[in-house]
Each structure stands twice: as C-alpha cells, then as structure tokens.
C-alpha positions as CSV (number, residue, x, y, z in Angstrom):
1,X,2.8,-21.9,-2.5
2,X,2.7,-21.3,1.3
3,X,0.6,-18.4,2.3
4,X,2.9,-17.4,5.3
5,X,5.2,-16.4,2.4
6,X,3.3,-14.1,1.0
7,X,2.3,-11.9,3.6
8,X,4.7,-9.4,5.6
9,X,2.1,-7.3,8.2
10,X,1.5,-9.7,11.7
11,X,-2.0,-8.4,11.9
12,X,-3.0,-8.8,8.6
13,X,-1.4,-12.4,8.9
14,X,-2.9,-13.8,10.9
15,X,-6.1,-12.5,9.5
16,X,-5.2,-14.2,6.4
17,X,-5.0,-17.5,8.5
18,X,-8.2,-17.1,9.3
19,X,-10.1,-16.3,6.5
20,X,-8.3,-19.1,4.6
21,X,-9.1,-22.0,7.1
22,X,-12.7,-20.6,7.1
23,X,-13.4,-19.9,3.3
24,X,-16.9,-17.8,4.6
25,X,-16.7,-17.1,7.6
26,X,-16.5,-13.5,7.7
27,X,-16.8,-12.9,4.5
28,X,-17.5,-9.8,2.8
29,X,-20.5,-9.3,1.1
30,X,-20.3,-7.7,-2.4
31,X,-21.6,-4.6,-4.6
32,X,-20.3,-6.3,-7.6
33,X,-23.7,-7.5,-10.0
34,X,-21.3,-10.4,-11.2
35,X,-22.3,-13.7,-10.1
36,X,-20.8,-16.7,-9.0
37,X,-19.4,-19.6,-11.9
38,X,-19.4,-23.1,-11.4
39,X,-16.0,-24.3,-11.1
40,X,-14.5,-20.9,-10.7
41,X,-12.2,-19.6,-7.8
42,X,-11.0,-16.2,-7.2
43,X,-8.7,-14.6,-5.2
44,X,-6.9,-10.9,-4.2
45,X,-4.4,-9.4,-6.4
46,X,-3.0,-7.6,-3.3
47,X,-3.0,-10.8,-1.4
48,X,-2.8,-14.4,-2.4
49,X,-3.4,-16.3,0.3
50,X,-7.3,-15.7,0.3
51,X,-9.3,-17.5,-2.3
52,X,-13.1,-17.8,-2.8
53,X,-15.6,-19.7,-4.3
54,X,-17.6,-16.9,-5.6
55,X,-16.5,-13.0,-6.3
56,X,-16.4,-10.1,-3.5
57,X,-14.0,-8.1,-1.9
58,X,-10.6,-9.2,0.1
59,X,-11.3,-8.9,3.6
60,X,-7.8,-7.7,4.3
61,X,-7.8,-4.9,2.2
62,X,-11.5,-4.0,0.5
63,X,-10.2,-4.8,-3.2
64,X,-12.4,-6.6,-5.7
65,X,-11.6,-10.2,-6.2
66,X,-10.2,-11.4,-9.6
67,X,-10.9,-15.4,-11.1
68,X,-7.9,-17.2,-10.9
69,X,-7.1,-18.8,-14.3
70,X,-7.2,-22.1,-14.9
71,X,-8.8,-23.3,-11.3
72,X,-11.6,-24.6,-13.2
73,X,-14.6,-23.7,-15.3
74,X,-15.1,-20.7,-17.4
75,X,-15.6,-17.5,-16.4
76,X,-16.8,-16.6,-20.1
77,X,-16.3,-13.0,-21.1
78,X,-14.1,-10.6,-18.4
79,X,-16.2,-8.4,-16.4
80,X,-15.5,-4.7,-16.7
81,X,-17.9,-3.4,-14.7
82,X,-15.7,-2.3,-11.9
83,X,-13.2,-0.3,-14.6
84,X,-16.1,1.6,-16.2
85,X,-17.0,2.7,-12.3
86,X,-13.4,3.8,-11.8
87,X,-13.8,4.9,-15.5
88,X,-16.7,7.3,-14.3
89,X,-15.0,8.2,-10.9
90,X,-12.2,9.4,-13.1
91,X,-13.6,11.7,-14.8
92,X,-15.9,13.3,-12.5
93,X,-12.2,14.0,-10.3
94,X,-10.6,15.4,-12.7
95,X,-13.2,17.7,-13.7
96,X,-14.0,19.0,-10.4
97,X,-10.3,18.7,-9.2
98,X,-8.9,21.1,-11.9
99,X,-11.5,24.3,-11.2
100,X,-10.8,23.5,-7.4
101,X,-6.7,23.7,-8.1
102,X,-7.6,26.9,-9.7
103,X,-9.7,28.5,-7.5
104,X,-7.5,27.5,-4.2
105,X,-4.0,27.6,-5.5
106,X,-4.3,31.5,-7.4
107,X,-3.9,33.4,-4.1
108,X,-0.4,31.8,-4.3
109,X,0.9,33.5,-7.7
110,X,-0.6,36.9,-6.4
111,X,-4.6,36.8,-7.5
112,X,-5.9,37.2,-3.9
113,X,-10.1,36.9,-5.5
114,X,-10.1,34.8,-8.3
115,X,-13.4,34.9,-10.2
116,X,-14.1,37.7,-7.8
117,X,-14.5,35.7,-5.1
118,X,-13.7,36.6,-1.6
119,X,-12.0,34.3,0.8
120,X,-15.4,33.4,2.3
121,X,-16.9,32.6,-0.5
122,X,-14.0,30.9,-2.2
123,X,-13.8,28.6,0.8
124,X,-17.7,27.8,0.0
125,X,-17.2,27.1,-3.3
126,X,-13.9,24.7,-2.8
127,X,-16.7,22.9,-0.3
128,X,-18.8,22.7,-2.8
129,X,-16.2,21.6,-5.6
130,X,-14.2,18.9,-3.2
131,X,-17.5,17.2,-1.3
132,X,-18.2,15.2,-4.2
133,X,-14.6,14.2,-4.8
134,X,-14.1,13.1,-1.2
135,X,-17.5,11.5,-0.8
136,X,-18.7,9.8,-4.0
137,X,-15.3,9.4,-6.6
138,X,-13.0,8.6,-3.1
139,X,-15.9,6.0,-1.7
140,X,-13.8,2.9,-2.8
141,X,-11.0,4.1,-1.2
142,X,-12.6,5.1,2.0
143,X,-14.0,1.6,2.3
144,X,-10.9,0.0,2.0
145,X,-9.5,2.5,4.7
146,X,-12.9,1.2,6.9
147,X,-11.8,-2.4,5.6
148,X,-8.1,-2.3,6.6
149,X,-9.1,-0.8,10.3
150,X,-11.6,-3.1,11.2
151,X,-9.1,-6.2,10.2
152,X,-6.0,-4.7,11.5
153,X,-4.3,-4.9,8.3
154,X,-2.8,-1.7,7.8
155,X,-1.9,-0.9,4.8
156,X,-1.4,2.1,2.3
157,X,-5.3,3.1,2.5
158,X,-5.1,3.4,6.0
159,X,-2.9,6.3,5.4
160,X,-4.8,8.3,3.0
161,X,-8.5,7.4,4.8
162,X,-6.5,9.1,7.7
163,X,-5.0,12.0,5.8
164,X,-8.2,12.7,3.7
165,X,-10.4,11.9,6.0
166,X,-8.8,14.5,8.6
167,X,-7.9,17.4,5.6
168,X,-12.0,17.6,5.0
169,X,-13.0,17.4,8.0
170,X,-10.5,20.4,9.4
171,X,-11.9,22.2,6.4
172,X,-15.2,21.6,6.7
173,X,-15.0,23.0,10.4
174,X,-13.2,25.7,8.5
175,X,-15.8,26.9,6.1
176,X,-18.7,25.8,9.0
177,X,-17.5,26.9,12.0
178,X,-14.6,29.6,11.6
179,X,-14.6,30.8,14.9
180,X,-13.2,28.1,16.3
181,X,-10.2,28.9,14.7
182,X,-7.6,31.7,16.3
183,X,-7.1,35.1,14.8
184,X,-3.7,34.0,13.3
185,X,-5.3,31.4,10.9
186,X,-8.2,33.8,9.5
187,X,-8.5,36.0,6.5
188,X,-9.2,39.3,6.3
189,X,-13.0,38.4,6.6
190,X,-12.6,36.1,8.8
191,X,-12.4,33.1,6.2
192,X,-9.9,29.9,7.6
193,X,-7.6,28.7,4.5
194,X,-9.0,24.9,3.7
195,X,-7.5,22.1,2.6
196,X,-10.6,21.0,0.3
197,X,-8.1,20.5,-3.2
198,X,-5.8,18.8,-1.4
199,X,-7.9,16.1,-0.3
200,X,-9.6,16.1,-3.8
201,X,-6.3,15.8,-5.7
202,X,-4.9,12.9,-3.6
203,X,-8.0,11.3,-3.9
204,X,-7.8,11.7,-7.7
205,X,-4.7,10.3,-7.9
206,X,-5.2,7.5,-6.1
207,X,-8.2,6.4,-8.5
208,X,-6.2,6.8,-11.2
209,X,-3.7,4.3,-9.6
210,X,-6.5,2.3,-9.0
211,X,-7.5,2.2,-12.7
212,X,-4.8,2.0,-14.2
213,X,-4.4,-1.0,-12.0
214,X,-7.9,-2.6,-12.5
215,X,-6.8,-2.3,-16.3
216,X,-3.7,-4.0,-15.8
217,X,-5.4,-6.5,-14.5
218,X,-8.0,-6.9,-17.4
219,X,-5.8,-6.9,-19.9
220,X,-3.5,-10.0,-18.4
221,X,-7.0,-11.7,-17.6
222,X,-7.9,-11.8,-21.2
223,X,-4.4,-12.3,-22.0
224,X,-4.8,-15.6,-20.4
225,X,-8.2,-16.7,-21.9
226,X,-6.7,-16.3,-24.9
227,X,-5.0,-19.3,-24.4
228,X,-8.2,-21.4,-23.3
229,X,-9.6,-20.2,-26.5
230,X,-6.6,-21.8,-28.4
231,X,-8.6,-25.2,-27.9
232,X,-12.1,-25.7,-30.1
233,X,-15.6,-25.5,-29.2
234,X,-16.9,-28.4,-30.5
235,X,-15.8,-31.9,-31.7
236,X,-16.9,-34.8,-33.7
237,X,-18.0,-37.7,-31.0
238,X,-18.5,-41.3,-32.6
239,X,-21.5,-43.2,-31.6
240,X,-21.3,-47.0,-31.0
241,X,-23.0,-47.1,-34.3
242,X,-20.2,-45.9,-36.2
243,X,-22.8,-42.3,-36.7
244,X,-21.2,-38.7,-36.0
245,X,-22.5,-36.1,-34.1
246,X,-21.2,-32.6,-33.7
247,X,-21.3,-31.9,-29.3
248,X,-20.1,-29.3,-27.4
249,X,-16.9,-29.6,-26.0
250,X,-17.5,-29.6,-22.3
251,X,-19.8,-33.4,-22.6
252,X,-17.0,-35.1,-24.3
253,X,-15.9,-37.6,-21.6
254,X,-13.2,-39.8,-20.8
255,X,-12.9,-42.8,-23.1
256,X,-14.9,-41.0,-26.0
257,X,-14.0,-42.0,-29.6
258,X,-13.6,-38.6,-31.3
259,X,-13.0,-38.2,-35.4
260,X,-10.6,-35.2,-36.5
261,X,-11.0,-34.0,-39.9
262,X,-8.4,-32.6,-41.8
263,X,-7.1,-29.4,-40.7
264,X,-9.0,-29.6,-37.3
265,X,-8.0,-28.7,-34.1
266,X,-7.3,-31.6,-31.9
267,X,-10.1,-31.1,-29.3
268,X,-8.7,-33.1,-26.0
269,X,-6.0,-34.9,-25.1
270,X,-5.9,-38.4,-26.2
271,X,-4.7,-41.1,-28.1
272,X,-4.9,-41.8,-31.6
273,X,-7.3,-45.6,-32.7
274,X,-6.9,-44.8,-36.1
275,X,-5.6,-43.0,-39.1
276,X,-2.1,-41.2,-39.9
277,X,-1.4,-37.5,-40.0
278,X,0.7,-34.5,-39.2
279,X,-0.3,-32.1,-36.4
280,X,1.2,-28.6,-35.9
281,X,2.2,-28.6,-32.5
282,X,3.8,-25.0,-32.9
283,X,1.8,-23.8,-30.2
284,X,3.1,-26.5,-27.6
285,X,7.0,-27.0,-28.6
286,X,7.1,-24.0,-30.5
287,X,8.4,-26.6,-33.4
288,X,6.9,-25.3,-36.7
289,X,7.3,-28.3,-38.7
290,X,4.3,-30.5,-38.2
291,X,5.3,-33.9,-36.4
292,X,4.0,-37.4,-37.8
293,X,0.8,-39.3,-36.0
294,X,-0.5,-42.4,-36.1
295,X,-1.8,-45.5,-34.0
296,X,-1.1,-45.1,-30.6
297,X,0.4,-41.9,-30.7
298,X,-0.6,-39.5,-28.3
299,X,-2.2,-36.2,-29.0
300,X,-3.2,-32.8,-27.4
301,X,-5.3,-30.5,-27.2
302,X,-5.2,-27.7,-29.5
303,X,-2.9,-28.7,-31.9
304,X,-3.5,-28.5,-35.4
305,X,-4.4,-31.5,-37.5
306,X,-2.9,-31.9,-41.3
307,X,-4.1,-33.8,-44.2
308,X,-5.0,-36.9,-42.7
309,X,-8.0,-37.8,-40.7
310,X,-7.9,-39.4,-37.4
311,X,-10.3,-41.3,-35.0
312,X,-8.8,-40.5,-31.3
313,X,-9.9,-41.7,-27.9
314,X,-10.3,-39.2,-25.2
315,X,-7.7,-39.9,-22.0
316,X,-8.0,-35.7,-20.4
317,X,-10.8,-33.4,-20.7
318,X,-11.6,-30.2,-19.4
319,X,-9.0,-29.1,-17.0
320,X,-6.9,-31.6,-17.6
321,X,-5.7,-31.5,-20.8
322,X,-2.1,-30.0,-20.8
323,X,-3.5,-26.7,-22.0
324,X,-5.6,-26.4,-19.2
325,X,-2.7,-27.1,-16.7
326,X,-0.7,-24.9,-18.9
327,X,-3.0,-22.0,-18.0
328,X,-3.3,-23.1,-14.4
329,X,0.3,-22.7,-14.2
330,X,0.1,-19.5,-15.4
331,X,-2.4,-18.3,-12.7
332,X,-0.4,-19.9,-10.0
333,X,2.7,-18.1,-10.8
334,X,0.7,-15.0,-11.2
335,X,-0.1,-15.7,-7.5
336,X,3.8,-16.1,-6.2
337,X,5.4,-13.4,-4.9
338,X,8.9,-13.0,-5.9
339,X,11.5,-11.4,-3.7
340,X,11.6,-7.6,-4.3
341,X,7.5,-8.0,-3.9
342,X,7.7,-9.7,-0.3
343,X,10.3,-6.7,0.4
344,X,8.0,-4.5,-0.8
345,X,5.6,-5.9,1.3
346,X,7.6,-5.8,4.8
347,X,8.1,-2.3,3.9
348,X,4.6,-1.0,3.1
349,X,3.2,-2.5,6.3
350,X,6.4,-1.5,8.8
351,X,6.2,2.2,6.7
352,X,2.3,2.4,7.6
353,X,2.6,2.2,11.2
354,X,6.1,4.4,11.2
355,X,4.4,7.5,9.3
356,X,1.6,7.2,11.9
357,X,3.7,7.2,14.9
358,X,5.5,10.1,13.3
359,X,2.5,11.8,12.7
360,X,1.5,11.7,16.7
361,X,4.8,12.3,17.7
362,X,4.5,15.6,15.8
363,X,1.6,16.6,17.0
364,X,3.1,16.4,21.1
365,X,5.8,17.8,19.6
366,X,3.7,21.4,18.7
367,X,1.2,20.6,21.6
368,X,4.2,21.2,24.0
369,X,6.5,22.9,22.4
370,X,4.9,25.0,19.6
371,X,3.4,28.4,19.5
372,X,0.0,29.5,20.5
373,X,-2.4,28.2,19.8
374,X,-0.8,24.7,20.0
375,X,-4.0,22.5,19.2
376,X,-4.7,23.8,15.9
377,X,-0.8,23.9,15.0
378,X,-0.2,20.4,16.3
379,X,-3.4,19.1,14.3
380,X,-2.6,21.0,10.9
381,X,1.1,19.2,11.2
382,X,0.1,16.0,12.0
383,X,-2.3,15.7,9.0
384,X,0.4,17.5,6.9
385,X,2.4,14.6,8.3
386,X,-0.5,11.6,7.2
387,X,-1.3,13.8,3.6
388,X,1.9,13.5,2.1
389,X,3.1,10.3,3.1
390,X,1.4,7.5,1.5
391,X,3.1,4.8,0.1
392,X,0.8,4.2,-3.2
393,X,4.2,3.1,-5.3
394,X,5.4,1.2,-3.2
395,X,2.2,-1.1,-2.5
396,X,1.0,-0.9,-6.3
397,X,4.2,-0.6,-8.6
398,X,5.3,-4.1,-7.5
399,X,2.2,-5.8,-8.0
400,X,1.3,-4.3,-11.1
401,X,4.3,-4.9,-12.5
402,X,4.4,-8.8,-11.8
403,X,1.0,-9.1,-12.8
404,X,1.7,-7.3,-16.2
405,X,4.9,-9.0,-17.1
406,X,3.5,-12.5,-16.4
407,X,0.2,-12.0,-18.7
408,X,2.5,-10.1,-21.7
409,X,4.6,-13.4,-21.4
410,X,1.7,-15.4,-21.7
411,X,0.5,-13.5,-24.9
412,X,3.9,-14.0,-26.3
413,X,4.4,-17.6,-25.6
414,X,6.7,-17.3,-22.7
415,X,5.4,-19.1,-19.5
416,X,6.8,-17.8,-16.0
417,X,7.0,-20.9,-13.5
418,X,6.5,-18.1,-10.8
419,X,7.5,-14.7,-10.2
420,X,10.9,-15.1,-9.1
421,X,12.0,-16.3,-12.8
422,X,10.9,-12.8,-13.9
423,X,13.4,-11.0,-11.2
424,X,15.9,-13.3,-12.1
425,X,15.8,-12.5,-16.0
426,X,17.8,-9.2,-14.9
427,X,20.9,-11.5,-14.6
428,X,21.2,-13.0,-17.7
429,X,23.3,-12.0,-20.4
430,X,23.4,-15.3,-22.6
431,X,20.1,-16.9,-24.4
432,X,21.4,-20.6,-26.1
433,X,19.0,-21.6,-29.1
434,X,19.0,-25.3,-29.7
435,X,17.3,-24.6,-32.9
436,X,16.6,-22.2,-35.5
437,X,13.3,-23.5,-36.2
438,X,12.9,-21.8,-32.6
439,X,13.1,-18.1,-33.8
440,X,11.6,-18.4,-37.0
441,X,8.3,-19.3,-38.3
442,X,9.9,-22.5,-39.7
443,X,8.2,-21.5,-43.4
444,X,10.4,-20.2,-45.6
445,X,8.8,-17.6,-48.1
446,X,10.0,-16.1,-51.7
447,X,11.7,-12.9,-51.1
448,X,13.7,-11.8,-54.6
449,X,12.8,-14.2,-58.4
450,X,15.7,-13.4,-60.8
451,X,13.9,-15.1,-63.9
452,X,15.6,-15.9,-66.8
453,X,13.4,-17.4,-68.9
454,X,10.1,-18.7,-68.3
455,X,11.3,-22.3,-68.0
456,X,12.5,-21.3,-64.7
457,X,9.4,-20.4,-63.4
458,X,7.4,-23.8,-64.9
459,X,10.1,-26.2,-63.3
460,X,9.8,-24.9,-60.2
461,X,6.5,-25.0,-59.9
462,X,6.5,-28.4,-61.2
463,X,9.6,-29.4,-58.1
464,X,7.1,-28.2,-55.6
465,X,4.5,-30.4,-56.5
466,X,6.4,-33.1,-57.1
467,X,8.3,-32.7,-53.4
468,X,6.6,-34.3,-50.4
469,X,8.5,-32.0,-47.7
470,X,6.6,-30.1,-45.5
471,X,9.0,-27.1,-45.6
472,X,8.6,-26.8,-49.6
473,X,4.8,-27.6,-49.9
C-alpha cells in the first residue's frame, strides 16, 4: 500500500510525508489512559498512511488512533474508554439540546414568551443551555478543528469549528453586548435573536456521528480478535526427557516438540514427528470433513485435532502462523482505500476550501452590496454560509462503511484482500460453488424416522457403529 494513494488534500499530504518518515517527530501527545503494547502498531481510521508505535491522536486530523490487527502482539481486551466519553457527551447534548430547541424555536409557531420568558431573558437562558454543549460535549471536535488548522489539513472539522465557533461567539456578543447590534436586529426589549441551539444541535449531531463511528470501529476490532482467539492458549511442550509440561503459548519456540491430545486444538504451525489423526480444518478451507495426518504432514494453527494423538514440531509461532497472517491481511485491507473512498476523499478536501471561499465571497458580496448595516448582514450570511455546509457524510459514510463491511466479513468467514474487492462485489451476478460441502455444515443430521418396527431402529444403530466414515459417525 502506497501512502500517496490514500490521501487526496496537498496540504495534508505532504504532512502525511512527514509524519511517516519521522514516526515522533511531531507527535501528538495523548489524553487517552491506555498505554503502549509491545509489539503493537496503530494507525488513523481517517488516514492510513500514519502509523505509530504507541496510541494517540492523528496529527492530520485530531482522531484517536486504533491498533492495527495483526501487526504484532496483543492488544488484549478493546479499550472503550473513548466510546463511554462520547457515550457521556451524548447524553448530556441531547438533554440540553432538546429544552434549548424548545425554548428558541416556539417564537416561530406563534409563542412569542415561552415559559414566560421574555426575549432577554430567553436569550440568557439559551446561553446558559448551549455553553456547556459548545464548550465541554463539542471539545473533541473543536480540537480537531485546532488540529486540522495548525497542520493545514483541512478537512470536514474545519468547517464546523468555523461555523460553531462563529454562531457562539455572534451570540454571545448578542446576549453580552446588544448594543452593538443595529435597531433592525433587536427585540422589542432590546434582546438580539441568538444562534445558541444552532450551534448546540450541529454539535450534537456531529458526536453522534462520532459515536456511532467509534462503535463501528469497536465492534470490527473485536470482530477481528475473534479470530486470534480461534488459536489456544496453551500447549503441551516435550522436554528432552520425554516429560510434558503445560506452557503458555507465547514461549513455544521454533523447533519445539509439541504433543496434541485428542480433540485439541493444533497450537502452531508445524509439522507432524509422530502419530496419525484427523484435523478439522473447517475453519481454514471451509472443508467440513476432517482431512487425514500423519508423519510429515504439515499442520496449522487452530485446527482441530480428532481421535488420534500427535507429537508435532513447531516450524511458525506467533505472528507467523497462517492465522496470524490471516488476520494481518485483514487489517491491511482494512487500511486500503478503495475507489469511491479516494473520490470521496478528493471531494471532502476540494469541498472544504470551496464552501469557505463561498462563505467570504458572501460576506463582500453584503459588505458592498447589501443593506445597512452591511457588517452585521455580511457576518450573519457568511456563518449561515459555514453552519450549514459541512460535509460530515461525505468524510464519514465512506469510511464507516469500509471499515464495517470488512470486519462483518471477517466474522463471517469471508476475507477482503483490500477494499476494492468489496466495491467490486456490486458487479457480480454469478457465485460458482465447487462444492457442496462449501454451503453446508458437511454433517448430515436426522430430520423425519418413519419406523416400522423396532428392528429398524436396532440395525441402524448397529450400521453406524459398525461404519468408519466420518460423515456417518
């Protein structure tokens, strides 16, 4: 994977450049409590390219960094500490975003004092409902919006950091200051109409992106460990002495003699010393009957062992074994971009720039040819302009969806080599099954018993025991 393909903004490009020839220079520092793992890399859902050595935030854009399966080591149980803050965020913006809707929005359905509330007074109570919205739930995304300005990566939080950012602030001047406004824009009483719930809504809104997002993203992790956990956490090492001991899977080495008792799990890859079985490879070739093993046949990890026991030698351990790379693969086509996604890209980063050059452009546009007064017409516009123009589907849906897709597959059974196989599934209209055993479970079961007599029951029991098929026993 090249990371010039994965990356459509100049600026943020060649940032990207240089964060990944310099792993820390630059970095930036964390507020996450997880710590570093051995072994473990991690990267940006949002952008590829950058990969670390420990977790933090993407310098590009300010999101958290998520482990990259299968680059190595474990990164033991998913961390969900950043979903229950988003969790927590949540609800605190919708509980003070709905009274605030209420409150602002009644004058336009004909209840001019809601709650008996003036328009002075309203306006202090929307300060009081939308501060903590814009301030404490919206502070992840007004660090990305700080993020994505001091990198030059523009990107869809630079728009609502600039829309937000410039709705509170015109209405805390507002509810502050009202006489700077002209006559036209007051009440009755002098009050300025604010723009508190618009702010607090948008920033709502976009935290529930973001957690529905973050969960996404949780869900596909642990989708994927699921398939580390296929392997077993111990296995029977042989001593030069002929002994047994029970160890832990990560000190089995290279060249160990391993036992496997019957109906074990095949612990690393290797190749079988001595002993005859059948292992249920199911899980591998998605063949359910189980295929014969015996001196110097190879085996892998993760399989199941039959009815034989089996003395192995280890040849791949850790992530090595085909499982491992299995999962590897997984996370690396989770970090390909497929073609609608680099489109996507081109257009969030081109859209950024174009909705802020339409957004000054409107603002000369009242300053020179508007009414009086001009300044506070052409500054209302041009956040009207910044507020309702952010491009949240178009930089999340794509991504989300990808990321999604890939760890469902993985769940299933079904292994993207990158993201561009998924896009491409659209096309076809023809699946060819070499093999039955393929879409079933390859164990026929008793459905319907029309018994005639009871001799009919005793002989067949007697033919299964008597047969030495895997499919009857």
């Amino acid at each position: 994977m090249q990371p010039e393909e994965n990356h459509s903004s100049h600026s943020s490009h060649a940032n990207s450049q240089q964060y990944r020839g310099h792993p820390h220079k630059n970095a930036v520092s964390s507020t996450s409590p997880k710590a570093a793992v051995e072994g473990v890399q991690w990267t940006c859902p949002m952008h590829p390219e950058i990969v670390r050595d420990a977790p933090g935030d993407c310098p590009l854009c300010g999101m958290p960094l998520v482990p990259i399966a299968g680059a190595g080591g474990s990164a033991g149980e998913p961390d969900d500490s950043e979903l229950r803050d988003l969790a927590r965020r949540l609800r605190v913006g919708v509980a003070l975003s709905i009274p605030l809707i209420v409150i602002s929005m009644s004058p336009m359905i004909g209840i001019q004092e809601p709650f008996g509330l003036a328009p002075r007074s309203r306006g202090w109570v929307e300060f009081l409902l939308g501060t903590p919205v814009v301030l404490w739930v919206g502070w992840p995304i007004l660090r990305k919006f700080w993020f994505s300005l001091v990198h030059r990566a523009l990107n869809m939080y630079t728009l609502i950091g600039l829309g937000v950012g410039f709705a509170y602030l015109y209405s805390l001047v507002a509810v502050l200051i009202p006489g700077w406004f002209p006559q036209e824009f007051r009440e009755h009483d002098g009050a300025v109409s604010t723009y508190f719930e618009a702010a607090a809504v948008i920033i709502t809104l976009v935290i529930l992106g973001d957690y529905l997002q973050t969960r996404a993203m949780g869900q596909t992790s642990r989708a994927i460990q699921q398939l580390l956990k296929l392997a077993p956490n111990e296995a029977w090492r042989l001593r030069d002495d002929g002994a047994e001991e029970r160890v832990p899977l990560e000190t089995v080495a290279v060249g160990d003699r391993l036992r496997v008792k019957p109906g074990e799990k095949i612990p690393v890859d290797g190749i079988v010393l001595e002993g005859s079985s059948r292992l249920d490879e199911s899980m591998l070739t998605g063949e359910p009957v189980p295929v014969a093993k015996t001196v110097d046949d190879k085996v892998s990890a993760a399989t199941v062992n039959g009815t034989g026991s089996l003395i192995m030698r280890a040849q791949r351990v850790g992530k090595d074994t085909l499982l491992a790379r299995i999962v590897q693969m997984v996370g690396e086509a989770q970090r390909t971009r497929a073609p609608i996604q680099r489109l996507a890209d081109v257009i969030a980063a081109y859209f950024v720039q174009i909705v802020v050059a339409i957004a000054i452009l409107t603002a000369l546009a009242w300053w020179f040819v508007g009414p009086e007064p001009r300044f506070t017409y052409a500054f209302i516009n041009a956040i009207a302009v910044l507020i309702i123009a952010c491009p949240c589907a178009v930089g999340l849906a794509t991504p989300i969806s990808m990321t999604v897709a890939m760890g469902q597959g993985a769940r299933a059974g079904i292994l993207f080599r990158n993201a561009e196989a998924i896009e491409r599934i659209r096309d076809i209209d023809t699946v060819v099954v070499d093999k039955t055993g393929t879409l079933t479970l390859g164990r026929p079961a008793l459905t319907d018993l029309d018994v005639k007599t009871w001799n009919v029951t005793r002989r067949s029991r007697s033919w299964q025991g008597r047969s030495s098929l895997p499919s009857i026993r």
